[in-house]
C-alpha positions in Angstrom: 128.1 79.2 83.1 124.9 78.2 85.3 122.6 81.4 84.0 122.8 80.3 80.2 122.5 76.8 80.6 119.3 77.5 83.0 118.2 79.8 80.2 118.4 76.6 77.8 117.1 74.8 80.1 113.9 76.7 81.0 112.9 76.9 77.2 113.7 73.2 76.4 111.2 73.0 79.2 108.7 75.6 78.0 108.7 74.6 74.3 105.4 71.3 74.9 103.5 74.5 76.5 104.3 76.3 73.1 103.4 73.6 70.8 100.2 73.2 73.3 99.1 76.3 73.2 99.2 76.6 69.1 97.6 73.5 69.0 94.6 74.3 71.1 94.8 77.7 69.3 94.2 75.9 66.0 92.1 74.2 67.5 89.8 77.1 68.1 90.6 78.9 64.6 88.9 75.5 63.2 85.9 75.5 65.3 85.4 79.1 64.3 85.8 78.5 60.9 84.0 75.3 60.8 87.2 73.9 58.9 89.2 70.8 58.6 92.7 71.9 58.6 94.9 74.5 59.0 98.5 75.9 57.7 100.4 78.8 58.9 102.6 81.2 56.3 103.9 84.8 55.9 101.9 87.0 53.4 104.2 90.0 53.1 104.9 90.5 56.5 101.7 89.5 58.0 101.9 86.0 59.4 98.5 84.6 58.2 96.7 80.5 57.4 95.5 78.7 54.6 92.0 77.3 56.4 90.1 74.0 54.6 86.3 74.6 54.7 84.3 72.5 53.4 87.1 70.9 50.8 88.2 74.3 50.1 91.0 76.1 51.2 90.8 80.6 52.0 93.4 82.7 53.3 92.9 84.5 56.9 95.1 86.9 59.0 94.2 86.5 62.9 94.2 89.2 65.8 93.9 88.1 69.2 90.8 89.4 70.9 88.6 89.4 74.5 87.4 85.3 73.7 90.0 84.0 71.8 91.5 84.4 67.8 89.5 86.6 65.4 89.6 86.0 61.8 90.0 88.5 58.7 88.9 86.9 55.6 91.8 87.5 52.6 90.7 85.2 50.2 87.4 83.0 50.6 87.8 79.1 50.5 86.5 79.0 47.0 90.2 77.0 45.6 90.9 73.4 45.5 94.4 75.3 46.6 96.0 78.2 47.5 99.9 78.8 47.1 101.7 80.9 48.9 102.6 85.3 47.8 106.3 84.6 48.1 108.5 87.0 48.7 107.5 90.5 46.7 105.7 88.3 44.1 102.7 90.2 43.3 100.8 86.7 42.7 99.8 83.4 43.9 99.0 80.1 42.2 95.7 78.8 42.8 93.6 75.3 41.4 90.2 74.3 41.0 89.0 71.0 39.5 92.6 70.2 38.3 93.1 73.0 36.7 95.9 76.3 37.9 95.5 79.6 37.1 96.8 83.4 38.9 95.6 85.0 41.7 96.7 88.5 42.0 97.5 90.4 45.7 93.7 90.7 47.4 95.1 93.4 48.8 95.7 95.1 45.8 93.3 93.9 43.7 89.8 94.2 44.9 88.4 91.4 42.3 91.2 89.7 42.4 89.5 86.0 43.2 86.9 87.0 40.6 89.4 87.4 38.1 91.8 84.2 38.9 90.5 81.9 36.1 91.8 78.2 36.6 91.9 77.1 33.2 95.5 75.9 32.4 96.9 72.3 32.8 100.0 73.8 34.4 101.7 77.0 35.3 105.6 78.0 35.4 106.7 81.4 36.7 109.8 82.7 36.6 111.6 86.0 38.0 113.7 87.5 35.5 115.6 90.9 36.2 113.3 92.2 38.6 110.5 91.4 36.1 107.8 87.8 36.6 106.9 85.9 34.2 104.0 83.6 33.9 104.1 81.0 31.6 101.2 78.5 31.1 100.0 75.1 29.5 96.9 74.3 27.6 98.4 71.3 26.1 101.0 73.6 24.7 102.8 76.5 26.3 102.3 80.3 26.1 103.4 83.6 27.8 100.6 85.0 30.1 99.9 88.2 31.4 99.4 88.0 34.7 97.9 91.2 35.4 95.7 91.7 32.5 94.9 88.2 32.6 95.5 87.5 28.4 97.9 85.7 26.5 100.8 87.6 25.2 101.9 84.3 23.0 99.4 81.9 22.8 99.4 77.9 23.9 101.6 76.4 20.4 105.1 76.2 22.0 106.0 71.7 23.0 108.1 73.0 26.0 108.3 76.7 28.0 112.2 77.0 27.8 111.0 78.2 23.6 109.5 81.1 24.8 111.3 84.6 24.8 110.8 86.1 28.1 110.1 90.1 27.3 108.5 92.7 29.2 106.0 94.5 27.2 104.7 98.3 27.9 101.2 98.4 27.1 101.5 100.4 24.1 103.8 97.3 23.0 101.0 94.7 23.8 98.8 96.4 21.4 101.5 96.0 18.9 102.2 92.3 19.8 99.0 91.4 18.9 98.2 93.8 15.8 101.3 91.9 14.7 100.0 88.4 15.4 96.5 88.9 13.5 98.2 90.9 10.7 101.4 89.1 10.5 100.5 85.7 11.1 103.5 85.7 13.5 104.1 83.8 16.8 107.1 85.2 18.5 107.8 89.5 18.8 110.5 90.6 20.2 110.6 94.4 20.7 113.7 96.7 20.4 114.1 98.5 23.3 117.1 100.1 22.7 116.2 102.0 19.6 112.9 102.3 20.6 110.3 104.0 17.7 108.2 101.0 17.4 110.6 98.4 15.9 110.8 94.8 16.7 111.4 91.4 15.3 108.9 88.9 14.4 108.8 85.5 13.9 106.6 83.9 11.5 104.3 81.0 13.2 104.1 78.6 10.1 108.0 78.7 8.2 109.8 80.5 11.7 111.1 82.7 9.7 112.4 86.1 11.4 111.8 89.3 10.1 111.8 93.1 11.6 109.0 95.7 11.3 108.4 99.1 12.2 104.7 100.1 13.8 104.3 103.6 14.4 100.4 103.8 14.1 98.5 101.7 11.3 100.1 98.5 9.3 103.7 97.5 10.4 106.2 98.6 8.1 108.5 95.9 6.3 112.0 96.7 7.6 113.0 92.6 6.8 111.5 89.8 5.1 110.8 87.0 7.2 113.1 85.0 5.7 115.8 84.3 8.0 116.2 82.0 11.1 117.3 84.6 13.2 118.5 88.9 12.7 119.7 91.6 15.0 118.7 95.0 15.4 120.0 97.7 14.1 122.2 99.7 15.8 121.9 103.2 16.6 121.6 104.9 13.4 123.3 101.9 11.8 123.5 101.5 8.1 122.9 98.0 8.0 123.1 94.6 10.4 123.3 90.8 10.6 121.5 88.0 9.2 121.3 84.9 9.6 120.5 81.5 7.6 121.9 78.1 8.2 124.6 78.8 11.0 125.6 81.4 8.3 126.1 85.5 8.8 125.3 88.0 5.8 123.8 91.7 5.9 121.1 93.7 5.3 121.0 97.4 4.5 119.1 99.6 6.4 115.5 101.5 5.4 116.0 104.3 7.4 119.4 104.7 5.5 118.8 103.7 2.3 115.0 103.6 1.9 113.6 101.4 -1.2 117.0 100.1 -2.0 117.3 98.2 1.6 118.2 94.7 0.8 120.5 91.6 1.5 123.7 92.9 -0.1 126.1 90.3 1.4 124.5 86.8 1.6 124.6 84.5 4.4 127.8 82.5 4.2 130.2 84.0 6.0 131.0 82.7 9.8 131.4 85.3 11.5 131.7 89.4 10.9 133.4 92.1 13.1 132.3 96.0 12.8 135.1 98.7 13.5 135.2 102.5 12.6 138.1 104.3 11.0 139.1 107.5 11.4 136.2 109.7 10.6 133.9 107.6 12.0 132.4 105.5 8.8 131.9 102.0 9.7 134.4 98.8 7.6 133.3 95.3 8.1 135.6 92.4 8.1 134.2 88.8 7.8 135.2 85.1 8.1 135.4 82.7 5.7 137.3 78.9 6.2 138.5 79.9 9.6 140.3 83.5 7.7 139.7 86.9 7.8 139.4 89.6 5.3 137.7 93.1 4.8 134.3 93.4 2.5 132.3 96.1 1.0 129.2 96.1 3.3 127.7 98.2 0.3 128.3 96.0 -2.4 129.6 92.8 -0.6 132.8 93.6 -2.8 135.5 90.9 -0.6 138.7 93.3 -1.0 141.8 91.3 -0.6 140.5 87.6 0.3 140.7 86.3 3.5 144.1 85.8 4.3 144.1 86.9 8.2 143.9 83.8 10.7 142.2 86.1 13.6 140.7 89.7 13.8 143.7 91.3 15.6 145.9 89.8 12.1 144.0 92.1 9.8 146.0 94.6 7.8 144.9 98.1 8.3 142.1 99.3 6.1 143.2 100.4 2.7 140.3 100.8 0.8 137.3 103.7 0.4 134.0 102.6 1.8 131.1 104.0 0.1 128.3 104.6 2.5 125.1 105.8 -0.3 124.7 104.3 -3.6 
């Protein structure tokens, strides 16, 4: 029992000379440096200081050499401050004259403090399936990219919680914004699962959805925007959900019925349910007054009322659906 309580001990006893020693050590980083003060932090795994100088705060990574600590400049004490690279986020926060904006990895970036414009009133970043998001504040809030340095959604949303967080490829970017000038929308949302340039769009004065198609040129008109909120298509779907008023009704699809695509069942129905029977064509049954019932997603034909008081009580489908006009 004596060695490990001689082993406590002797560090208890050791640990003023360690807080000496990084004292006098800051002590010389300062008068090197010509700064004020000095805080230590992890930058990836490189243990490295924010330094003060001259009422401006750099980053520096120290080695030890022949007279005492010397510096590597990161970043040059040219920001009111500096936050921390946490973890594997490939970007800091940084302020000048009251005002935040994104400082991306020096290391990585060779213009990086060049290009970290502090013009936003606040910045809120979140980390969101492996993906960061940037969201900033000119009064209102909008969606930033970080790495180009542009707004995705510009600065008209009250709070930050209204705004979609999306990837976006850059081939989608350019779409984003052929969509916001020709469009007049404030809000895209891209479908990723079918891919082929479709997405959803949300118009910035009525906030209306809609969903296009851009394959090159003017977006093609897939959906009015004229609902508060749609889904996708599915995979070679024939039609899907709309919505208006807490109420679900369906659109036909383009792709499947070309010019004749419209609203063929109107929105108030409470909720649907999409099964397949035996060779594979889709029936749709939908809720009305709490009851179920099967309807003609062609014609919006209700077949036998709504008599079912869950999904699982529906009677087996009985009736031919049409799937082409």
């Amino acid at each position: 029992m004596k060695q490990p309580i001689l082993f406590i001990l002797a560090t208890l006893l050791a640990l003023p000379t360690l807080v000496y020693s990084q004292k006098e050590r800051d002590k010389q980083i300062l008068k090197l440096l010509h700064g004020k003060r000095i805080e230590w932090g992890v930058f990836g795994s490189q243990e490295v200081a924010r330094v003060k100088i001259k009422k401006k705060w750099g980053l520096y990574s120290f080695s030890e050499g022949d007279h005492g600590p010397e510096p590597t400049e990161i970043i040059p004490p040219v920001f009111d401050s500096i936050g921390w690279f946490k973890g594997m986020s490939p970007f800091a926060i940084v302020k000048n004259e009251k005002k935040y904006g994104i400082l991306l990895n020096p290391y990585e970036i060779m213009d990086a403090v060049s290009k970290a414009n502090c013009i936003y009133s606040d910045i809120k970043t979140v980390e969101k399936d492996d993906q960061y998001f940037v969201l900033v504040k000119q009064e209102k809030w909008g969606l930033f990219d970080w790495f180009e340095g542009k707004l995705i959604y510009p600065c008209t949303f009250d709070t930050p919680d209204e705004i979609p967080l999306q990837s976006f490829e850059s081939r989608e970017l350019d779409m984003v914004r052929n969509a916001q000038a020709r469009l007049g929308c404030d809000l895209v949302i891209m479908d990723h699962g079918n891919g082929d340039g479709v997405f959803k769009a949300r118009n910035a004065q009525t906030k209306k959805w809609g969903m296009f198609q851009d394959v090159g040129g003017p977006a093609d008109t897939l959906i009015p925007m004229a609902y508060d909120s749609l889904k996708f298509f599915r995979w070679n779907g024939d039609f899907t959900a709309v919505y208006q008023a807490g109420k679900v009704g369906i659109y036909l699809s383009k792709w499947s019925f070309g010019e004749k695509a419209k609203e063929v069942i109107p929105c108030i129905y409470e909720d649907y349910a999409i099964y397949k029977v035996s060779d594979g064509t889709p029936v749709l049954a939908v809720q009305k007054d709490g009851k179920w019932g099967w309807i003609n997603w062609l014609t919006g034909e209700v077949i036998d009322g709504f008599k079912a008081a869950s999904k699982e009580d529906l009677p087996p489908v009985s009736y031919y659906q049409a799937t082409s006009f």
